[in-house]
PyMOL Python script that loads the backbone (N, CA, C, O; Angstrom):
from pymol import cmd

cmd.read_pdbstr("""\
ATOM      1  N   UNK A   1     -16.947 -16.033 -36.488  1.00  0.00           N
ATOM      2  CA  UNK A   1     -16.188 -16.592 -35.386  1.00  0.00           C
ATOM      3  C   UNK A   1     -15.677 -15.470 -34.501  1.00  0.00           C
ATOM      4  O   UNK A   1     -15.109 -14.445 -34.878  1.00  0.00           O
ATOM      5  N   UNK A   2     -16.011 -15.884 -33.100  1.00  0.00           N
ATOM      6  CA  UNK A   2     -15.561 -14.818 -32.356  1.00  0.00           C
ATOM      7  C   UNK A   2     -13.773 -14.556 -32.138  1.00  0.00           C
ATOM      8  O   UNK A   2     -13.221 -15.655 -32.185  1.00  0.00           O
ATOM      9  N   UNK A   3     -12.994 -13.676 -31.969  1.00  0.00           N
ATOM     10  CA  UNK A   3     -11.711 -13.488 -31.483  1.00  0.00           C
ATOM     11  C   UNK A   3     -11.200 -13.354 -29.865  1.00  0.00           C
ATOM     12  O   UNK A   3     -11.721 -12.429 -29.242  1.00  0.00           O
ATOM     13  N   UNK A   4     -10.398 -14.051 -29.268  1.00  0.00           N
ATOM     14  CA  UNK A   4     -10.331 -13.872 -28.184  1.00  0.00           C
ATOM     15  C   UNK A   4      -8.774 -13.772 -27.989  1.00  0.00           C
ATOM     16  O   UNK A   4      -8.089 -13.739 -29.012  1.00  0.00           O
ATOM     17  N   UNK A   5      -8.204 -13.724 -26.853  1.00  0.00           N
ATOM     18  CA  UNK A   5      -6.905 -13.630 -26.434  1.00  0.00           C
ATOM     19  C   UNK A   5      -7.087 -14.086 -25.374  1.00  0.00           C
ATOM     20  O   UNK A   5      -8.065 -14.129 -24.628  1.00  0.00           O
ATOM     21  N   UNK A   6      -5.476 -14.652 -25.287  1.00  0.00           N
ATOM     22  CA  UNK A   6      -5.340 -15.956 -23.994  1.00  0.00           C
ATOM     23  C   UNK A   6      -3.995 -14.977 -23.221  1.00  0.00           C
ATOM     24  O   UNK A   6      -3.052 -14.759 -23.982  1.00  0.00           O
ATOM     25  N   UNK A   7      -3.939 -14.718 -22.583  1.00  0.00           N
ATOM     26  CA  UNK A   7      -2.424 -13.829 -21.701  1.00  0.00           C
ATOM     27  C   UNK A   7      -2.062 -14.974 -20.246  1.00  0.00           C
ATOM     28  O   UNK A   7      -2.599 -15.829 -19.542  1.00  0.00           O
ATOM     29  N   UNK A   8      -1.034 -14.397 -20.408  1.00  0.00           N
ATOM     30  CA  UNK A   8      -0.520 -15.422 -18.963  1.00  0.00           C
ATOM     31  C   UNK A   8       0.779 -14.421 -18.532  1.00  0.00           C
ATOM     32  O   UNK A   8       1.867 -14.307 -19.097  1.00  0.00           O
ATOM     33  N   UNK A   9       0.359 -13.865 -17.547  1.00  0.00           N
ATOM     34  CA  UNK A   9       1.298 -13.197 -16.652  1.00  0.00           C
ATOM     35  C   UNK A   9       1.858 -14.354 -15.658  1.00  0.00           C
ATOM     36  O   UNK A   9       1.271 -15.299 -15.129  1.00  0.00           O
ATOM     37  N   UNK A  10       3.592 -13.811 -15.583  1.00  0.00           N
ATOM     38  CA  UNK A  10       4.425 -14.454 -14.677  1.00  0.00           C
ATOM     39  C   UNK A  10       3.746 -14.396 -13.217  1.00  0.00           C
ATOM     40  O   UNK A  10       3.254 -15.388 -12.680  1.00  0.00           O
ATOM     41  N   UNK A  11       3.778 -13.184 -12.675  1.00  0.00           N
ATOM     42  CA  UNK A  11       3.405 -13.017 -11.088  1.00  0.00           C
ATOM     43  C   UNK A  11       1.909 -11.906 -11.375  1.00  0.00           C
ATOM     44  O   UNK A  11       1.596 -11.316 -12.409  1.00  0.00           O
ATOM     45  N   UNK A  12       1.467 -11.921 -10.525  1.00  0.00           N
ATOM     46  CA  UNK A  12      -0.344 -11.372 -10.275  1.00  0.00           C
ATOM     47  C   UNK A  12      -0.375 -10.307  -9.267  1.00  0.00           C
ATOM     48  O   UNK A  12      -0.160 -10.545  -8.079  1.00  0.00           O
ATOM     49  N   UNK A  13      -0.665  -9.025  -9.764  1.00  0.00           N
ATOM     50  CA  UNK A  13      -0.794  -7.710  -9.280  1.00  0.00           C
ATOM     51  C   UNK A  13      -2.049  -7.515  -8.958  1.00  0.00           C
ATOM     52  O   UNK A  13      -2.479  -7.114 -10.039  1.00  0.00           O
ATOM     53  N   UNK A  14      -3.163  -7.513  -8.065  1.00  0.00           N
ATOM     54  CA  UNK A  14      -4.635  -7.082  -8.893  1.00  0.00           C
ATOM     55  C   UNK A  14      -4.594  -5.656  -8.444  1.00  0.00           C
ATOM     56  O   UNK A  14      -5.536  -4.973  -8.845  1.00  0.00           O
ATOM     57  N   UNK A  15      -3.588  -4.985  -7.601  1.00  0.00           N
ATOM     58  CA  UNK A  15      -3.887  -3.597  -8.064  1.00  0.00           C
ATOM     59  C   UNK A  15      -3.247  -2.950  -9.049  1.00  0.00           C
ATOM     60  O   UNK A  15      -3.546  -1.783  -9.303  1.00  0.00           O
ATOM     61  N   UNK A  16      -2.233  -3.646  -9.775  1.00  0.00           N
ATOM     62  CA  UNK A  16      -2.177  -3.837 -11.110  1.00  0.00           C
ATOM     63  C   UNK A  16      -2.681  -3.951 -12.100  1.00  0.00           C
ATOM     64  O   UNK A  16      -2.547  -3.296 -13.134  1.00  0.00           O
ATOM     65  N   UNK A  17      -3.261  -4.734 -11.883  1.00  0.00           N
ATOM     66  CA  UNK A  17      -4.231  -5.590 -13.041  1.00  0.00           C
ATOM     67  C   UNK A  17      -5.311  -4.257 -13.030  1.00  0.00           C
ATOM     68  O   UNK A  17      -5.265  -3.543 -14.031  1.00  0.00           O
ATOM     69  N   UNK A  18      -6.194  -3.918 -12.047  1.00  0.00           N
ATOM     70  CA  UNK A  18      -7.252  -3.278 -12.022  1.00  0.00           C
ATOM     71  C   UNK A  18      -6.575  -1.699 -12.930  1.00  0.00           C
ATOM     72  O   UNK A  18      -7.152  -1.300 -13.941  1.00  0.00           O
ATOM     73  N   UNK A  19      -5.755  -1.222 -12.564  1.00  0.00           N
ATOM     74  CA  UNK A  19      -5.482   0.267 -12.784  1.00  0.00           C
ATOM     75  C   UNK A  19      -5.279   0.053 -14.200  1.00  0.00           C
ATOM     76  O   UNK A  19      -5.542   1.079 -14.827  1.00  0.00           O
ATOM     77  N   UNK A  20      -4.822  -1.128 -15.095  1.00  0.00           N
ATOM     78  CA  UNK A  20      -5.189  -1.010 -16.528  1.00  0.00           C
ATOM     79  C   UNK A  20      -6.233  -1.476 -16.643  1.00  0.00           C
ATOM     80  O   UNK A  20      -5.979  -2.300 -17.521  1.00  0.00           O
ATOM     81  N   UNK A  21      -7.342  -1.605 -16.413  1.00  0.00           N
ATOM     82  CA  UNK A  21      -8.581  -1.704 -16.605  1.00  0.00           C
ATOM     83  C   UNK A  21      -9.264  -0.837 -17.928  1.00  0.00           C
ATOM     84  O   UNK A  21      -9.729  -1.355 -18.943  1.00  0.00           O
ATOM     85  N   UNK A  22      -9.187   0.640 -17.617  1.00  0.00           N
ATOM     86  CA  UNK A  22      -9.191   1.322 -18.705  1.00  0.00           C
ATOM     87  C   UNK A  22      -8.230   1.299 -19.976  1.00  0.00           C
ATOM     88  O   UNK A  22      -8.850   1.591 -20.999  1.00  0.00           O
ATOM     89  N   UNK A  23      -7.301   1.114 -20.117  1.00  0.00           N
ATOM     90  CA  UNK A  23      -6.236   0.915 -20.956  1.00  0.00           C
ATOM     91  C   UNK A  23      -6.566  -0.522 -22.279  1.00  0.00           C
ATOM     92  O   UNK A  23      -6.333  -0.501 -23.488  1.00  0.00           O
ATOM     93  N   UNK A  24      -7.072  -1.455 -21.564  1.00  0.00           N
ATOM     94  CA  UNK A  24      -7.661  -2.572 -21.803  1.00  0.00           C
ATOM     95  C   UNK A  24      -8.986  -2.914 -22.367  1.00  0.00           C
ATOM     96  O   UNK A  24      -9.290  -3.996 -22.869  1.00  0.00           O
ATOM     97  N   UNK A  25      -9.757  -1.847 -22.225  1.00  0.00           N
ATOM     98  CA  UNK A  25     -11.218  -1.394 -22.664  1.00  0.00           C
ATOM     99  C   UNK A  25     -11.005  -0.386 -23.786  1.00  0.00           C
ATOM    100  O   UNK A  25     -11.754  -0.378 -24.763  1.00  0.00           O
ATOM    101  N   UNK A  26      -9.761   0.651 -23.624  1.00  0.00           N
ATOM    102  CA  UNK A  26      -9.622   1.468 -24.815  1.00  0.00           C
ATOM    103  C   UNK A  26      -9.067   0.560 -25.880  1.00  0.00           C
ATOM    104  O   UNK A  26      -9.373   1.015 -26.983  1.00  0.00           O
ATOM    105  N   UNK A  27      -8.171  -0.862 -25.996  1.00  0.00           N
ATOM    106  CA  UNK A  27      -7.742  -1.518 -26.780  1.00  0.00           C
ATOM    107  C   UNK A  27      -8.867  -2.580 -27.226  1.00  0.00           C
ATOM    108  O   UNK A  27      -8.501  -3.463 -28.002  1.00  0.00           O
ATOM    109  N   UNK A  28     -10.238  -2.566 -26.787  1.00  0.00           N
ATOM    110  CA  UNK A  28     -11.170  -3.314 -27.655  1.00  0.00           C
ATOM    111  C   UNK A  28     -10.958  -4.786 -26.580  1.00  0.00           C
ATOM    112  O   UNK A  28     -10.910  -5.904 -27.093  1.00  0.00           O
ATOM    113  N   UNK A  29     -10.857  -4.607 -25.219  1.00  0.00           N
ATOM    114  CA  UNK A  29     -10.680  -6.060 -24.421  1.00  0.00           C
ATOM    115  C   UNK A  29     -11.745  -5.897 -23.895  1.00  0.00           C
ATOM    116  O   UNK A  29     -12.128  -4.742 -23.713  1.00  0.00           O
ATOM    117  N   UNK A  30     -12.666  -7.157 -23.430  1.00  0.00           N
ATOM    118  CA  UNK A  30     -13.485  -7.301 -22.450  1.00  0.00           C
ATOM    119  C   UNK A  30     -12.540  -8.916 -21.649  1.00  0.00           C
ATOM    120  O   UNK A  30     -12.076  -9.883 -22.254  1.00  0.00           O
ATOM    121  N   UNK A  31     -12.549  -8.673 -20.347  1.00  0.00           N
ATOM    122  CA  UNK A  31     -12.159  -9.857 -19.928  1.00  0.00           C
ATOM    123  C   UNK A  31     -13.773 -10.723 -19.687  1.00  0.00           C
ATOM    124  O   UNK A  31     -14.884 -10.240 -19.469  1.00  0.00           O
ATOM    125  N   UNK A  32     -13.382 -12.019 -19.819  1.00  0.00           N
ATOM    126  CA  UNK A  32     -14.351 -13.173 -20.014  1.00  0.00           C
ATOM    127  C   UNK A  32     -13.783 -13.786 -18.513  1.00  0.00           C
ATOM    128  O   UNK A  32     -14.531 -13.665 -17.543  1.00  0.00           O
ATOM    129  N   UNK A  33     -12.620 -14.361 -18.365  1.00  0.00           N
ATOM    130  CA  UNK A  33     -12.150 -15.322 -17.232  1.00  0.00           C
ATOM    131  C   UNK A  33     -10.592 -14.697 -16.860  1.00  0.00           C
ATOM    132  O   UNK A  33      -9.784 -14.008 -17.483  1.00  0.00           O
ATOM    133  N   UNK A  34     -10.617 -15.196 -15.774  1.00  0.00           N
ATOM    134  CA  UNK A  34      -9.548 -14.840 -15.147  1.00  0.00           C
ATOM    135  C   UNK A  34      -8.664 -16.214 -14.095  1.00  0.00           C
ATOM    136  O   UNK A  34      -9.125 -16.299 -12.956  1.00  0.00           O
ATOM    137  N   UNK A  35      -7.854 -16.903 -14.327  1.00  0.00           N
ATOM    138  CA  UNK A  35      -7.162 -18.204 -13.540  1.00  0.00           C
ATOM    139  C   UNK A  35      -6.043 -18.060 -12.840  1.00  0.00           C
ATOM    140  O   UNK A  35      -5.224 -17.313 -13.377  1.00  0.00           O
ATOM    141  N   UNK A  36      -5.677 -18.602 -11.647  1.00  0.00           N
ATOM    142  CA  UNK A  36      -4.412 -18.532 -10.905  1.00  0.00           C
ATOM    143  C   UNK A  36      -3.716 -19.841 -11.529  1.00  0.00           C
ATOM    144  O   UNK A  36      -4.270 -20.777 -12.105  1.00  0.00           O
ATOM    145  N   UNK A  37      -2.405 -19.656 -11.267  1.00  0.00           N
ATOM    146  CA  UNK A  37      -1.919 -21.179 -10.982  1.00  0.00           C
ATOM    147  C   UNK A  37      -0.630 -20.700 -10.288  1.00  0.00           C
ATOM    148  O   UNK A  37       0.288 -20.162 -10.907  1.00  0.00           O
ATOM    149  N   UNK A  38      -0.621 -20.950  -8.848  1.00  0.00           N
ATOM    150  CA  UNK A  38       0.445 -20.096  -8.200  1.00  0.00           C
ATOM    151  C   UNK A  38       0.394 -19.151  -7.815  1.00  0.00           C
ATOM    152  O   UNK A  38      -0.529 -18.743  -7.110  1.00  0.00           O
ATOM    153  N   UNK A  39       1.792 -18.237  -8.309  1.00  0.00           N
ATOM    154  CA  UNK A  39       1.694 -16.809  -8.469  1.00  0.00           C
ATOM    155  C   UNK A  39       1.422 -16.109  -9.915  1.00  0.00           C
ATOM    156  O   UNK A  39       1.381 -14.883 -10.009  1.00  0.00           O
ATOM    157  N   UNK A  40       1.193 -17.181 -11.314  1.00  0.00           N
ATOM    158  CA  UNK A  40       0.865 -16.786 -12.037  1.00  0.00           C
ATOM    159  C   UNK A  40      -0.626 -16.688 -12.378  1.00  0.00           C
ATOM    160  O   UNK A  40      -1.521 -16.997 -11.592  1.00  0.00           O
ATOM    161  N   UNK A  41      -0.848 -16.128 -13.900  1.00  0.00           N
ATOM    162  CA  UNK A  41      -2.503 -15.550 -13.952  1.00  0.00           C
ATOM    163  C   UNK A  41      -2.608 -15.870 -15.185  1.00  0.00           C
ATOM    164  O   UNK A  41      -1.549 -15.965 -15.806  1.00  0.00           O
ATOM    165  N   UNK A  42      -3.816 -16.116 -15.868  1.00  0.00           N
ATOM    166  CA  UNK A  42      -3.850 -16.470 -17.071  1.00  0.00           C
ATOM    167  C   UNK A  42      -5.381 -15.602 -16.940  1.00  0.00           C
ATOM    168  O   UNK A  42      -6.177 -15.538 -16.002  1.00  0.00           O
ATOM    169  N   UNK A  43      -5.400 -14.882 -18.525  1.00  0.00           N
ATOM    170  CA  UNK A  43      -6.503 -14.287 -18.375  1.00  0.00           C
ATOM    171  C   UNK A  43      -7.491 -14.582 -19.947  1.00  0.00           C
ATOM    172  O   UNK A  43      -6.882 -14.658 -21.014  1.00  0.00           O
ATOM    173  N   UNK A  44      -8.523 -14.679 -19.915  1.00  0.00           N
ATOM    174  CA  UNK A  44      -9.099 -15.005 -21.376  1.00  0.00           C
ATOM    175  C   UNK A  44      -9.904 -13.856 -21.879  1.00  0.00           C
ATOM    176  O   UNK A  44     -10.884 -13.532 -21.209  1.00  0.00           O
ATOM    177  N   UNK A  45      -9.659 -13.275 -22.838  1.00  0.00           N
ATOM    178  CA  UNK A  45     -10.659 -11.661 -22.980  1.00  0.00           C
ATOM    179  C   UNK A  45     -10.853 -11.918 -24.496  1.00  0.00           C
ATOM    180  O   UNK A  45     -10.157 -12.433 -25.371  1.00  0.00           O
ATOM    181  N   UNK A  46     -12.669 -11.080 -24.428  1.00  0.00           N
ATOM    182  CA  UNK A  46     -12.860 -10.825 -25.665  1.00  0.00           C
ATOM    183  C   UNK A  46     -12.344 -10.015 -26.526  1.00  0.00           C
ATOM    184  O   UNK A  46     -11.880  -8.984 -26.038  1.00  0.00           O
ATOM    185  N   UNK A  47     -12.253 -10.167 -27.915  1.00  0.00           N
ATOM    186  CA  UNK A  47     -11.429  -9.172 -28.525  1.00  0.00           C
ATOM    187  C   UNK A  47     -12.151  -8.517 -29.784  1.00  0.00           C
ATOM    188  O   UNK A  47     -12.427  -9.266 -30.721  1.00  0.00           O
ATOM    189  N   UNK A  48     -12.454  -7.249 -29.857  1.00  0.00           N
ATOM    190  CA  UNK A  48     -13.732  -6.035 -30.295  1.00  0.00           C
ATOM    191  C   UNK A  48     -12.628  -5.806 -31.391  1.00  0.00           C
ATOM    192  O   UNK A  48     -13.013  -6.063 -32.532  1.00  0.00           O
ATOM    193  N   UNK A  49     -11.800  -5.529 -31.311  1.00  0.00           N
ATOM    194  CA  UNK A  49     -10.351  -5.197 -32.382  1.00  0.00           C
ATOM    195  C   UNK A  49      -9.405  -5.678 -32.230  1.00  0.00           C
ATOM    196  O   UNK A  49      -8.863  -5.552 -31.132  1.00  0.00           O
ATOM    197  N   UNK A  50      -8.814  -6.406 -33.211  1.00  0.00           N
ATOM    198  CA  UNK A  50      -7.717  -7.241 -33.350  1.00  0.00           C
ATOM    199  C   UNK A  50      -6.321  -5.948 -33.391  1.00  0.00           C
ATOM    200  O   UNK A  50      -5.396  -6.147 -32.603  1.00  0.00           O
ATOM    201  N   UNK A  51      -6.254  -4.841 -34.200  1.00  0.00           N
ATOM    202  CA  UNK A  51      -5.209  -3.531 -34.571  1.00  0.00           C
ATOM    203  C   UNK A  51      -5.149  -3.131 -33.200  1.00  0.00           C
ATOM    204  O   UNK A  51      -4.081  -3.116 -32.588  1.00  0.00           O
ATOM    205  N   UNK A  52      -6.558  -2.711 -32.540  1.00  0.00           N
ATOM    206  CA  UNK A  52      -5.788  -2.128 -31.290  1.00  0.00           C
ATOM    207  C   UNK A  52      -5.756  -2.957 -30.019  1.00  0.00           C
ATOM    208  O   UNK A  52      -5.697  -2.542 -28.862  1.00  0.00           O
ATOM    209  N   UNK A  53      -5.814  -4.464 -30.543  1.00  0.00           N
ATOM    210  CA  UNK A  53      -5.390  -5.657 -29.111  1.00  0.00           C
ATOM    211  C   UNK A  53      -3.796  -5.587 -29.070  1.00  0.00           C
ATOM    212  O   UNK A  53      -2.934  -5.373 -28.217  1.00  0.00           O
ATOM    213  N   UNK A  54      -3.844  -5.841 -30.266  1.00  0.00           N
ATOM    214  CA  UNK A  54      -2.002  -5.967 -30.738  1.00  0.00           C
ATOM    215  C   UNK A  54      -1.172  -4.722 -30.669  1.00  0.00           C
ATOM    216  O   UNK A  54       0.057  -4.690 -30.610  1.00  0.00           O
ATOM    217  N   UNK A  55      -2.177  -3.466 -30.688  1.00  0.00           N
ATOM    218  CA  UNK A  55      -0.999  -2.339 -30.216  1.00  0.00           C
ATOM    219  C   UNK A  55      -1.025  -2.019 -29.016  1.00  0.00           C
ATOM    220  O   UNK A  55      -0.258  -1.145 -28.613  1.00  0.00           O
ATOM    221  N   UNK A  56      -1.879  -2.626 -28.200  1.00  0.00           N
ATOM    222  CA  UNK A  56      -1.836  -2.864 -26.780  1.00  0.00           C
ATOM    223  C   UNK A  56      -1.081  -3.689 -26.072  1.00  0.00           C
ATOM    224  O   UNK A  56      -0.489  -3.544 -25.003  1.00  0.00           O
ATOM    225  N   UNK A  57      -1.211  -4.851 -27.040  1.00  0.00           N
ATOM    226  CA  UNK A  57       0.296  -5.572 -26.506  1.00  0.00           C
ATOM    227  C   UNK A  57       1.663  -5.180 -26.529  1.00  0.00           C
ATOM    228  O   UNK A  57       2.483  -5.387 -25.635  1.00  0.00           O
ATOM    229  N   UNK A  58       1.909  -4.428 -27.928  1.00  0.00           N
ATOM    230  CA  UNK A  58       2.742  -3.552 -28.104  1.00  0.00           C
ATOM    231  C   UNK A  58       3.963  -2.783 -26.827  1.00  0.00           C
ATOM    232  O   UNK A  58       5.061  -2.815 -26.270  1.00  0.00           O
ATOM    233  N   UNK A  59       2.616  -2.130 -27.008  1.00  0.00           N
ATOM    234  CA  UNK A  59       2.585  -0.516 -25.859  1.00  0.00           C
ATOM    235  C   UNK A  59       2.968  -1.255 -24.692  1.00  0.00           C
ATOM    236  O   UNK A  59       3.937  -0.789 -24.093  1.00  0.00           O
ATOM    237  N   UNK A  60       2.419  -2.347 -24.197  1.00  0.00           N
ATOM    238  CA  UNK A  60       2.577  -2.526 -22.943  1.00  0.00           C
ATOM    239  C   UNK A  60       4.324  -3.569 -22.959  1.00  0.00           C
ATOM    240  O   UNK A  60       4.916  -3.897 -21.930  1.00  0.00           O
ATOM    241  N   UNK A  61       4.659  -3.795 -23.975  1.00  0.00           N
ATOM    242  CA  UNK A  61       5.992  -4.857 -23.972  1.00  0.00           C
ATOM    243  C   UNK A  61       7.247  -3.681 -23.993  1.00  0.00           C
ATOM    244  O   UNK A  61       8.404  -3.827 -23.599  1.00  0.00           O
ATOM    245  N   UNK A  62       6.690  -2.628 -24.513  1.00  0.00           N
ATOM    246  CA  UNK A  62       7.513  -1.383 -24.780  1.00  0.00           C
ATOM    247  C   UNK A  62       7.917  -0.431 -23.368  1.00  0.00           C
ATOM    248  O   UNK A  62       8.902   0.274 -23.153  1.00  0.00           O
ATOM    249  N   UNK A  63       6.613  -0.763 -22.453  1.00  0.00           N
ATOM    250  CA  UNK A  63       7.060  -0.326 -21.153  1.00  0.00           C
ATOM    251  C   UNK A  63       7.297  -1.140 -20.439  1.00  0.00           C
ATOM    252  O   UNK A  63       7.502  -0.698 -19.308  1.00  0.00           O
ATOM    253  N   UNK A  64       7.393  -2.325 -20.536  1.00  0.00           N
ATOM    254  CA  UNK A  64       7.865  -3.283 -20.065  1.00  0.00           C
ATOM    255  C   UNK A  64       6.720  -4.058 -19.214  1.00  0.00           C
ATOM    256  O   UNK A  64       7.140  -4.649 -18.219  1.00  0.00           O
ATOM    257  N   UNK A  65       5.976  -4.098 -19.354  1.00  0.00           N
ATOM    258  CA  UNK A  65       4.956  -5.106 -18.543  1.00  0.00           C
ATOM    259  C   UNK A  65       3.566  -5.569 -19.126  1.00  0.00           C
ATOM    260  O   UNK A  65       2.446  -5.563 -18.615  1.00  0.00           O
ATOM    261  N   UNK A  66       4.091  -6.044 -20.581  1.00  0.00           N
ATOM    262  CA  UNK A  66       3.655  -6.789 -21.220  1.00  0.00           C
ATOM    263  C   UNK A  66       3.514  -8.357 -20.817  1.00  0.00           C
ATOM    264  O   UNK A  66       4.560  -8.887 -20.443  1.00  0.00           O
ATOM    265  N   UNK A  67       2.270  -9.210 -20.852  1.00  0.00           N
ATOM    266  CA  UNK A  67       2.391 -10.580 -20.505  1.00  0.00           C
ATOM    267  C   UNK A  67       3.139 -11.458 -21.274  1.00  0.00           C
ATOM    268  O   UNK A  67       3.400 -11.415 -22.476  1.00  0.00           O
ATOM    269  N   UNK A  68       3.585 -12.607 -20.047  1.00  0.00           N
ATOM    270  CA  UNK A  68       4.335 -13.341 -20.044  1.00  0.00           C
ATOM    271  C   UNK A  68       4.337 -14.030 -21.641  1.00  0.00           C
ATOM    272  O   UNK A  68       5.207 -14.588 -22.309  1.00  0.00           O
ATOM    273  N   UNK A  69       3.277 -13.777 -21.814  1.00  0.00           N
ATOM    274  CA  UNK A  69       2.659 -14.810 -23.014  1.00  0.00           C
ATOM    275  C   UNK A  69       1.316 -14.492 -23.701  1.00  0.00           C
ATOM    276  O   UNK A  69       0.394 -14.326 -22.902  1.00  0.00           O
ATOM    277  N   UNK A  70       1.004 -14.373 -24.997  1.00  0.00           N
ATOM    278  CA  UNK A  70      -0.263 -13.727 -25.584  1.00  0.00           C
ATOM    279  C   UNK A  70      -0.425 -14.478 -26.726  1.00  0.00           C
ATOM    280  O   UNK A  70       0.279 -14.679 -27.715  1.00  0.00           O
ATOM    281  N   UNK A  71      -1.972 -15.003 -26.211  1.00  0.00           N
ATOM    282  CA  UNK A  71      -2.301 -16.274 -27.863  1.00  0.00           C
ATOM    283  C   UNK A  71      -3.442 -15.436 -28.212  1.00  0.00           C
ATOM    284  O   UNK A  71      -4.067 -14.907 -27.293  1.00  0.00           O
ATOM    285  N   UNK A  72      -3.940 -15.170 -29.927  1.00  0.00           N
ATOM    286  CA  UNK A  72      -5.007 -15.041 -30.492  1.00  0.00           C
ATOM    287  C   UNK A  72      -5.196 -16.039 -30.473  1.00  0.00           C
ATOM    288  O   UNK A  72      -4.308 -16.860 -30.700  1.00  0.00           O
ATOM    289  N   UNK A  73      -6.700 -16.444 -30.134  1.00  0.00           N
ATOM    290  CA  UNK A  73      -7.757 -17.717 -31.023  1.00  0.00           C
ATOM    291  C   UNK A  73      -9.020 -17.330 -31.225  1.00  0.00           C
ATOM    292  O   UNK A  73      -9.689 -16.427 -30.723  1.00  0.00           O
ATOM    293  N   UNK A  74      -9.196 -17.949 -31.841  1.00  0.00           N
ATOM    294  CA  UNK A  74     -10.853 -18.163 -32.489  1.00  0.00           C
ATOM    295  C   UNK A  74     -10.857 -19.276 -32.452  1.00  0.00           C
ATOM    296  O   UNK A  74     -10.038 -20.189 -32.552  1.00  0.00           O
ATOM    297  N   UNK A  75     -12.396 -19.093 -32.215  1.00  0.00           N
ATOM    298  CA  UNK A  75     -13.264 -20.356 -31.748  1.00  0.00           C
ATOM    299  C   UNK A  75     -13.741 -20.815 -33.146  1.00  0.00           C
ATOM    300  O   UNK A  75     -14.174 -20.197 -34.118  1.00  0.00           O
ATOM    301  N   UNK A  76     -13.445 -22.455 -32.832  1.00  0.00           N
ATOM    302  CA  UNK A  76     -13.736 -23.638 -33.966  1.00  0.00           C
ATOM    303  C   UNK A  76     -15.056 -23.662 -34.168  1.00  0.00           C
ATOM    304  O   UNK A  76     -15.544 -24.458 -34.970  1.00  0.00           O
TER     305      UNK A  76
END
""", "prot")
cmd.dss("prot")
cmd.show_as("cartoon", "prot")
cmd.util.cbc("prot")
cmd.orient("prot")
């Protein structure tokens, strides 16, 4: 079963978003989809490593701009 992560940022940067691009690829992410609703963003990415998705979430809640919201799933 594959692993994925579901994120949902409050407000939507994409020159934000883009400049962790690398940061996001070193933590084992590939993004799959990307959704508005508003000014928020919901993003769906594959996940290569579960240790360094979660210390990516980490890292990024620690500097403060960690998403709004972060689901693991696997697919049924």
């Amino acid at each position: 079963m594959s692993l994925q992560l579901l994120t949902r940022t409050a407000s939507f940067d994409a020159a934000t978003f883009e400049s962790e691009a690398e940061n996001r690829a070193n933590a084992g992410l590939s993004l799959l989809q990307r959704w508005t609703e508003r000014s928020a963003s919901w993003q769906l990415y594959e996940v290569a490593d579960e240790a360094r998705a979660k210390a990516w979430l980490d890292k990024s809640a620690a500097l403060g701009h960690a998403p709004a919201a972060a689901h693991f799933l696997r697919t049924a």
